[in-house]
C-alpha positions, 0 to 999 in steps of 0.5 A: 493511469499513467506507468511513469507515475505508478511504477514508483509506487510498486518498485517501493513496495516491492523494496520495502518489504524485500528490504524489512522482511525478506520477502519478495512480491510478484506484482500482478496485473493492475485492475480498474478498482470499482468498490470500497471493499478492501481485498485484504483483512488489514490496510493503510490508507495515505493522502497526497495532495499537491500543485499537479495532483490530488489522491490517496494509495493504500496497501492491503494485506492478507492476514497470513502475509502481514502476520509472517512480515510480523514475524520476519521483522520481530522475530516473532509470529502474532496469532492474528492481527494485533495493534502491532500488526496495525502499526506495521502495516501503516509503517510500510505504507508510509515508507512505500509513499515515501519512497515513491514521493523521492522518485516522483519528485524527479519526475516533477511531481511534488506532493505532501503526504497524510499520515497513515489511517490503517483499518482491520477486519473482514471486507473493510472498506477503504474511503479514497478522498478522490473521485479520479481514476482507481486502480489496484494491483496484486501482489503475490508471495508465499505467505499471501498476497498483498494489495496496491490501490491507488486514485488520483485526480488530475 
């Protein structure tokens, strides 16, 4: 997968959360994604489609990392994921896309995005709409690591 098209994705990820929850990720090394399991115990899942490329990203997070984000953001620390957390999560993947999307625009890529579905629970499994290539990034913290995965046909 092209860099230039990725590297949006994860400098957005990595500002968001620096931005909304004072954490800093450590992106690690991308991986060929070859399963539907989620790495994470909650995701977001978005839809982009456009002239030049059809695909989906999602964000994974380990419990313990999205429960402290909770609780940097809120002020106060949920015992486990809640429809809070859900909501949360779904917001930071759609602020990621977002930011993202503005840089691939100068890039010359242009697409719309879905809204959010977010799932929960112990080996969820993530449904990309495309068949294209899929990868998936780790990022680490302190409080766990999180999950960029990203397909895209075209």
């Amino acid at each position: 997968m092209n860099a230039e098209f990725v590297n949006p994705f994860i400098s957005a990820l990595k500002n968001v959360v620096k931005t909304m929850a004072q954490t800093d990720l450590n992106a690690g090394k991308p991986v060929k994604k070859t399963n539907t399991i989620a790495c994470g115990e909650v995701s977001s899942l978005i839809s982009m489609n456009g002239p030049q490329l059809k695909g989906s990203m999602s964000i994974s997070f380990e419990e313990s990392l999205a429960l402290e984000i909770m609780s940097k953001m809120l002020g106060e620390k949920p015992e486990c994921i809640n429809d809070e957390v859900a909501d949360m999560v779904g917001e930071i993947t759609n602020m990621v896309c977002g930011g993202a999307k503005n840089d691939l625009i100068d890039l010359g890529y242009e697409f719309d995005m879905a809204s959010p579905k977010v799932v929960s629970g112990k080996d969820h499994q993530l449904e990309h709409q495309q068949d294209g290539r899929h990868m998936i990034l780790p990022f680490s913290s302190q409080s766990g690591t999180a999950y960029l995965e990203i397909c895209f046909q075209g």
